[in-house]
C-alpha positions in Angstrom: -96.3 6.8 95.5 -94.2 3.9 94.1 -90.0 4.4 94.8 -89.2 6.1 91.5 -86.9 4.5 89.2 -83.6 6.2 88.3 -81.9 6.4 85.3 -80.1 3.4 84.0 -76.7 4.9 83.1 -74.3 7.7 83.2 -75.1 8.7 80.0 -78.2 8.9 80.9 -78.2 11.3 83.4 -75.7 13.5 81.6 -78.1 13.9 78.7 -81.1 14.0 80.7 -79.5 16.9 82.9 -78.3 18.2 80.1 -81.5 18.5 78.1 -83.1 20.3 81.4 -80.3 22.9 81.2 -80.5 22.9 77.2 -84.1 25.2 76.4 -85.4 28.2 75.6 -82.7 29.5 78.2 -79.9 28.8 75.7 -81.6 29.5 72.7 -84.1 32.0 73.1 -83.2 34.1 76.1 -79.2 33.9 75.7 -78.6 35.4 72.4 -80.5 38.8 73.3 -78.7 38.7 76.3 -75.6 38.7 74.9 -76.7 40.9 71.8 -78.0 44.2 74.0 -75.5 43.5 76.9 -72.3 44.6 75.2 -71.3 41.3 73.2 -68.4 39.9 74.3 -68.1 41.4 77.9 -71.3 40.0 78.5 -70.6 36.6 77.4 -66.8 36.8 79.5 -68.8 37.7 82.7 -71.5 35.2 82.1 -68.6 31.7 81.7 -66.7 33.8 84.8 -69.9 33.0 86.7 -71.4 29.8 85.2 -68.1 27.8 86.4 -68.2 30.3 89.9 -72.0 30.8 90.6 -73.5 27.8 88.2 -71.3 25.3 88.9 -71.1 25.5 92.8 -75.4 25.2 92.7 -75.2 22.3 90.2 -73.5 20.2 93.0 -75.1 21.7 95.6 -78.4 20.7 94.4 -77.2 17.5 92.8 -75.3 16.1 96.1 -78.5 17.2 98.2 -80.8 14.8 95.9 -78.6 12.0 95.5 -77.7 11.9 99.6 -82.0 12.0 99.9 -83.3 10.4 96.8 -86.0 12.6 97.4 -87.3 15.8 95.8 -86.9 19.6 97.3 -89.1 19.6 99.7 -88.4 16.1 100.9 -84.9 17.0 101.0 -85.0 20.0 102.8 -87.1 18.2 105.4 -85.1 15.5 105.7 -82.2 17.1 106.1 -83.5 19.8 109.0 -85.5 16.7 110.9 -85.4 18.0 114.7 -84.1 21.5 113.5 -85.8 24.2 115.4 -85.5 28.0 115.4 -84.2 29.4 112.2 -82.2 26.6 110.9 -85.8 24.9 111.0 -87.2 27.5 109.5 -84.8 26.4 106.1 -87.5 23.8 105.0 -89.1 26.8 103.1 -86.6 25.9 101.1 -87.7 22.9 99.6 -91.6 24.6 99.2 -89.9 27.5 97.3 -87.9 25.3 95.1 -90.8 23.5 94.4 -93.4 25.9 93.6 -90.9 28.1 91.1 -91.4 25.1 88.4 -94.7 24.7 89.2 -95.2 28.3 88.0 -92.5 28.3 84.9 -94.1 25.3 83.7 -97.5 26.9 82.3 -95.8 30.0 80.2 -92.8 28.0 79.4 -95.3 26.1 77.4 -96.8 28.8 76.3 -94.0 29.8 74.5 -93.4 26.2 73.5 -96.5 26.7 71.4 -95.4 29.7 70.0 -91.9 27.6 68.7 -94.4 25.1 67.4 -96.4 27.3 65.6 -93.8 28.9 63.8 -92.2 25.5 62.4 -95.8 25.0 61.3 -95.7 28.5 60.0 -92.9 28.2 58.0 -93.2 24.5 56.5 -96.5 25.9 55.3 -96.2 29.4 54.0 -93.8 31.2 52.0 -91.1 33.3 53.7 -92.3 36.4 52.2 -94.8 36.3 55.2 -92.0 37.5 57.3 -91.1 39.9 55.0 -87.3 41.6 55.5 -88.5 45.2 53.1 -91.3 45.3 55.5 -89.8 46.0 58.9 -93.5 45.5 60.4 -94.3 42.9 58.9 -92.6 40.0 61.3 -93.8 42.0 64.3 -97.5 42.3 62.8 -97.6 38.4 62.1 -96.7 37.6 66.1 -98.6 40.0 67.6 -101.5 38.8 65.3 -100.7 35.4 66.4 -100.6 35.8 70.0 -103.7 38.4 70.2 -105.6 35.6 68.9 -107.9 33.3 71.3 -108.0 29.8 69.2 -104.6 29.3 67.9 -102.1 29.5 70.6 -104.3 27.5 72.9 -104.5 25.0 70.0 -100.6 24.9 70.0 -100.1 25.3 73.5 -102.3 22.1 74.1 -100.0 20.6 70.9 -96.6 21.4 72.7 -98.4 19.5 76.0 -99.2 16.7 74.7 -95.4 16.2 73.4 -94.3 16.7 76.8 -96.7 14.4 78.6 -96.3 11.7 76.2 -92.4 11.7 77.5 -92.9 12.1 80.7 -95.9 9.3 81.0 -93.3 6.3 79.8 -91.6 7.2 82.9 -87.5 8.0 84.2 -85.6 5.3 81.8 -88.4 4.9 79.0 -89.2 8.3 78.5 -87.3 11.2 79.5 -83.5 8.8 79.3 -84.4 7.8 75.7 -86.0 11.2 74.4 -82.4 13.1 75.6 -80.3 10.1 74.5 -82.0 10.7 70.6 -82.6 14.6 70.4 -79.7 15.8 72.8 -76.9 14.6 69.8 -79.2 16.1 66.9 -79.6 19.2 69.0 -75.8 19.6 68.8 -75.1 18.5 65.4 -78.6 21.0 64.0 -76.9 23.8 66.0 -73.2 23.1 64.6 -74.9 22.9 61.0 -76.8 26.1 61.7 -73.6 27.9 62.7 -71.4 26.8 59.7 -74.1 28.4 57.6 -74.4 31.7 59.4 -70.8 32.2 59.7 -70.5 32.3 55.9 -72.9 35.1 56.1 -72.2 38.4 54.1 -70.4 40.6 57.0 -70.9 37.6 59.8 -67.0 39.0 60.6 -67.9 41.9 61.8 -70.8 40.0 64.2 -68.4 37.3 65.6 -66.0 40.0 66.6 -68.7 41.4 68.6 -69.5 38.2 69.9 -66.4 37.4 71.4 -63.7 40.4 71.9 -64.8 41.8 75.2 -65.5 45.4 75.1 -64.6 46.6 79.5 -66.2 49.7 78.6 -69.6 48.3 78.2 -69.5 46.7 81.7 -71.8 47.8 84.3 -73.4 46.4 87.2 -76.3 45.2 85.2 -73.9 43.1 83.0 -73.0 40.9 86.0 -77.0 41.1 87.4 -78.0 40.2 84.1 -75.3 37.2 83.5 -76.2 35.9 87.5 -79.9 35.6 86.3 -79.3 34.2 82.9 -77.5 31.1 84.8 -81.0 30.1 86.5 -82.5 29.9 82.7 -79.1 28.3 81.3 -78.7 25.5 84.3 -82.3 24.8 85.2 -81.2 25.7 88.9 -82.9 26.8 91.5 -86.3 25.3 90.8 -85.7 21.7 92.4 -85.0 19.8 88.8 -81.5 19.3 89.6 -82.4 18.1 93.2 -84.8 15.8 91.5 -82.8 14.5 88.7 -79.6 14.5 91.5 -82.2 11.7 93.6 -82.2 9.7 90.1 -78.5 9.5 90.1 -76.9 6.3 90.8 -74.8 6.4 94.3 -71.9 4.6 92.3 -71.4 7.7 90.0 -69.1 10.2 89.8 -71.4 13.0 91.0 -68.5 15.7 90.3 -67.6 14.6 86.6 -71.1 14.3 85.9 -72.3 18.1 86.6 -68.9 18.8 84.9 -69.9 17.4 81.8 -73.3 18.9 81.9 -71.5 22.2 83.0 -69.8 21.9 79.6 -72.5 20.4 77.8 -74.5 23.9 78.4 -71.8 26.0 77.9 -70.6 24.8 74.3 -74.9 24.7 73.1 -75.7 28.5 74.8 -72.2 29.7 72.9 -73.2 28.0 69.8 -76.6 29.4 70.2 -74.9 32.7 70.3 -72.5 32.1 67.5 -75.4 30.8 65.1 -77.5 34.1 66.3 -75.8 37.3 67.1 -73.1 36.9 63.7 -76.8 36.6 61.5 -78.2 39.6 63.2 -75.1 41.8 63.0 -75.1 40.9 59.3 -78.3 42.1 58.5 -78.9 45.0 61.3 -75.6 46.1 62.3 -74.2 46.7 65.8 -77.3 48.4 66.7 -79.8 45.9 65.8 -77.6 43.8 68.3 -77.7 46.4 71.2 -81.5 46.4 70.6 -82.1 43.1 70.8 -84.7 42.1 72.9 -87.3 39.1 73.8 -88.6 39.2 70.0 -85.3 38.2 68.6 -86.6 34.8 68.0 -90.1 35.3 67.0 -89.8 38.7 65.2 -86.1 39.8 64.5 -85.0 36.1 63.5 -87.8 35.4 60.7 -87.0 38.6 59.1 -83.4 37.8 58.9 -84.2 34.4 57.1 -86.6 36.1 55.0 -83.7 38.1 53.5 -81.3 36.0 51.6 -81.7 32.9 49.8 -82.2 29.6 51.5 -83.9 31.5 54.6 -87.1 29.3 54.8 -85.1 25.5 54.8 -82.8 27.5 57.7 -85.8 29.1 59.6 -87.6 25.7 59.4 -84.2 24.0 61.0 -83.7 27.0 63.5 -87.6 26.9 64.6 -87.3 22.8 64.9 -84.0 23.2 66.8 -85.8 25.5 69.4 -88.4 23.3 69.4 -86.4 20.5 70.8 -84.9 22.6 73.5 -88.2 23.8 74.8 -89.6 20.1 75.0 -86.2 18.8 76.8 -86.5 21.9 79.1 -90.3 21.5 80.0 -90.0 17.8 80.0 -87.7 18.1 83.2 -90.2 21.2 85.2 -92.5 18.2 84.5 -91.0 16.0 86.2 -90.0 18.1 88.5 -93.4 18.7 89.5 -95.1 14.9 89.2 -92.1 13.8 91.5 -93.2 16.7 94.1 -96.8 15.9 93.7 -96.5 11.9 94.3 -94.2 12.7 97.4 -96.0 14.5 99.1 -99.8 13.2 98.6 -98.7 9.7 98.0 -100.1 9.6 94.7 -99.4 7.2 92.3 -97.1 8.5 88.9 -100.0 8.5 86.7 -102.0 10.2 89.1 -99.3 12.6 89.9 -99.0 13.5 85.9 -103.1 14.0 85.7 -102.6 16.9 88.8 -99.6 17.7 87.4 -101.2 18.4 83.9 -104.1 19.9 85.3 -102.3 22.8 87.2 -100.4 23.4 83.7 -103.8 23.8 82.2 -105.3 26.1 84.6 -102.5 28.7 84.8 -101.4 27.9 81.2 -104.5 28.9 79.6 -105.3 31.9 81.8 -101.8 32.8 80.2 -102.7 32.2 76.6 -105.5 34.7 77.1 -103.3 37.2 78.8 -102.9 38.3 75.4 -106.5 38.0 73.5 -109.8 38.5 76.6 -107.4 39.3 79.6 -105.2 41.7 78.3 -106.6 44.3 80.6 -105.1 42.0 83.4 -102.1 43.7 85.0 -101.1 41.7 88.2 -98.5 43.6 89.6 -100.8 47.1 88.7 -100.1 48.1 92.1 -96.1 48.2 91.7 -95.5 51.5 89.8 -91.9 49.5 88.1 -94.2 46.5 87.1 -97.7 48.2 86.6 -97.8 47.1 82.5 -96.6 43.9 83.1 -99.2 40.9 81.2 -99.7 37.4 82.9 -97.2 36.1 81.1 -93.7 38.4 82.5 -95.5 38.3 85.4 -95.3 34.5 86.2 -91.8 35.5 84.8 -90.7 37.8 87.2 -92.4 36.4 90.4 -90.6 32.9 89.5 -87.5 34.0 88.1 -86.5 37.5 89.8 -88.1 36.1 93.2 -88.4 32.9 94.4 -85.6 31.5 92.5 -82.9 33.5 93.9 -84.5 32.9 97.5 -84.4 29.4 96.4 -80.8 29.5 95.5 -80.1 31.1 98.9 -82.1 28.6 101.4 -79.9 26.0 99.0 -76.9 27.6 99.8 -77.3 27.9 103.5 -78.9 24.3 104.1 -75.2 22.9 102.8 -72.9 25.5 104.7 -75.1 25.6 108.1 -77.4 22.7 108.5 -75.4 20.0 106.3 -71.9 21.1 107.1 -69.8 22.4 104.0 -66.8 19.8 105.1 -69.5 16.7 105.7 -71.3 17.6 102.1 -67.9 17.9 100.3 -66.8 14.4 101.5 -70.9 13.2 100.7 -71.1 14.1 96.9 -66.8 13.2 96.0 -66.2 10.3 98.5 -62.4 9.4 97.4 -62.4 10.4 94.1 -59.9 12.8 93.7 -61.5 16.8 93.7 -59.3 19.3 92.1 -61.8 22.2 92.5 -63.4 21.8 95.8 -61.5 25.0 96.7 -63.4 26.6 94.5 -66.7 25.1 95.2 -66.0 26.3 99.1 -64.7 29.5 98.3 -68.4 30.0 96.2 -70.7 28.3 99.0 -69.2 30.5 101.5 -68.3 33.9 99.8 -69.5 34.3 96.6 -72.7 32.5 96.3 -75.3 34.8 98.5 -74.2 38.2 97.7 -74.5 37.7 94.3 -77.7 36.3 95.3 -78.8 39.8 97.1 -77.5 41.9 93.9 -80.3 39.7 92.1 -83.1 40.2 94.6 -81.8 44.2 94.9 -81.9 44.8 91.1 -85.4 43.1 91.0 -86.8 45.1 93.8 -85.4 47.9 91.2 -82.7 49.5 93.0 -79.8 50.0 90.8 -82.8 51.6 88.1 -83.6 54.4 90.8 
């Protein structure tokens, strides 16, 4: 494969970075997070760990691309060359990180074309479809939607083609100039979106229960839950960082760079929350919060516009908002994955995207249908926990509640015990001034792997039994 080309500016990776981290993490999965785990102890413990947990992986895997300018499994080969016993064993690592976008990829698009077809929906029917006297009637129109064989594929193949067309102008052409153009309107469509919710009838009542922690509601599952929402929110764990890190110019400030994307994702998943969870409360109550779940977006959200004047212009903004996230987000696993490809089979780029696309097809696809023809199709039958589980949550859970926090944890030990915590630290901040590399030590060597375990612990079910 050709020496990939990195990206031409600061700026440039900050956005690009930035627009990984920035999808349906923020937008779609964050809000219910927040709305059915207790409000504003959920969203304390989650910016507790994001500049803890989040932040210490964002350099990790940053510094470990740059130092390569390879992807994750060249990098974790490189760096445990001539490494035998289990310190060799580590360049799992790299295959791990690796194949946990190569399996996001397929439903994340999936859902992308869900987000598409709803901005189609709304620009071309009336928001009475989604009626708000009709509690059924938002829930009826997605399940109707989805059940159906010809229209999400149609979508689906829609939202790819966006994503290729990116990705196929290359590093500085494509994915650079997309983020450098949608990353500001992102921001500005969410502030806009925000100042209009907040003026909501009763939107008091839901930005108090946004923000004023509640310590009663905290249990274990708070912290489990804000750990695994971090993966989503900072696109870590699944080798995009590692690749975007080998992108990097070496004459940047690695450190101020993950802090502005740090910050970046933080102020877009609490303006997410701020636009969302105050609109809800308005219309449901408390409880419609605490029961908040996956369908927010696509079935709680529409009915909510469909209620007061003005819904449709704000659904149609809200849906092409989400929109941009998901392509930013799947535009990076893309990447991700042609960068892995071309590495390792020595492909040329364009050959790299044509695999690359292909494997999205395949699994995508057999995905789309896990809904319509294969809906019988239970993979994970024979795990009593997981037995009703459809293709979809369980490429989800595999990738997510599996590999990913294995991922995290090979990650965490190549720096501390192959690398050299002291070595790496001096790598990735040279002689810039570092005022929290105690913190990011205290993480790597504390913190980092038995939150890790908790994750892995609460996905093998544990703290349910």
């Amino acid at each position: 494969m050709n020496k990939h080309t990195g990206f031409s500016s600061r700026m440039g990776y900050i956005l690009s970075a930035a627009g990984s981290a920035v999808g349906l993490g923020n937008i779609w999965r964050f809000p219910y997070c927040v709305a059915n785990q207790g409000g504003g102890i959920f969203l304390t413990i989650y910016v507790i760990a994001l500049f803890t947990f989040g932040y210490s992986l964002l350099i990790a895997e940053n510094g470990l691309g740059r130092m390569t300018g390879m992807g994750p499994i060249g990098t974790y080969r490189q760096i445990c060359k001539g490494k035998t016993g289990p310190v060799g064993f580590l360049k799992v690592g790299g295959w791990l990180n690796a194949i946990a976008p190569l399996i996001i990829l397929p439903y994340y698009c999936v859902i992308g074309g869900w987000v598409t077809k709803y901005v189609v929906a709304l620009l071309t029917n009336p928001i009475s479809k989604f009626s708000a006297e009709d509690a059924n009637a938002s829930a009826e129109y997605f399940s109707t939607f989805i059940s159906s064989t010809w229209e999400p594929l149609l979508y689906f193949l829609l939202f790819i083609a966006i994503v290729v067309g990116v990705i196929a102008l290359g590093v500085k052409e494509g994915i650079e100039r997309f983020n450098k153009i949608l990353m500001p309107l992102l921001v500005l469509l969410i502030i806009a979106l925000c100042i209009y919710c907040l003026r909501l009838p009763n939107a008091s009542e839901g930005i108090k229960y946004y923000l004023k922690p509640d310590w009663s509601k905290f249990s274990i599952m708070t912290l489990v839950t804000a750990v695994g929402q971090l993966f989503y929110s900072l696109s870590i764990a699944m080798g995009i960082m590692i690749t975007y890190g080998s992108y990097m110019r070496k004459e940047d400030n690695l450190i101020a760079n993950v802090n502005h994307v740090a910050l970046f994702d933080t102020l877009v998943a609490f303006l997410a929350g701020l636009m969302i969870i105050p609109a809800l409360v308005s219309f449901g109550g408390e409880d419609a919060a605490q029961n908040a779940g996956p369908g927010l977006v696509f079935i709680v959200l529409p009915q909510v516009f469909a209620s007061f004047f003005g819904g449709k212009i704000v659904g149609i903004a809200f849906f092409l908002l989400v929109l941009f996230a998901a392509a930013t987000s799947a535009i990076s696993l893309l990447e991700t994955n042609v960068q892995t490809i071309g590495q390792e089979l020595k492909l040329s780029r364009k050959t790299s995207i044509i695999y690359g696309v292909a494997e999205i097809l395949v699994i995508g696809i057999i995905t789309v249908l896990g809904y319509s023809c294969l809906s019988f199709v239970h993979p994970l039958a024979f795990i009593q926990d997981y037995a009703k589980m459809d293709i979809l949550d369980t490429l989800d859970f595999i990738s997510n509640n599996v590999i990913m926090p294995f991922g995290a944890i090979f990650t965490t030990l190549l720096v501390v015990c192959v690398y050299g915590l002291e070595r790496f630290c001096k790598e990735v901040s040279g002689d810039r001034p570092w005022p929290n590399r105690w913190l990011f030590k205290l993480c790597m060597r504390a913190i980092l792997i038995p939150c890790l375990i908790i994750i892995l612990m609460d996905s093998l079910g544990i703290f349910r039994r």
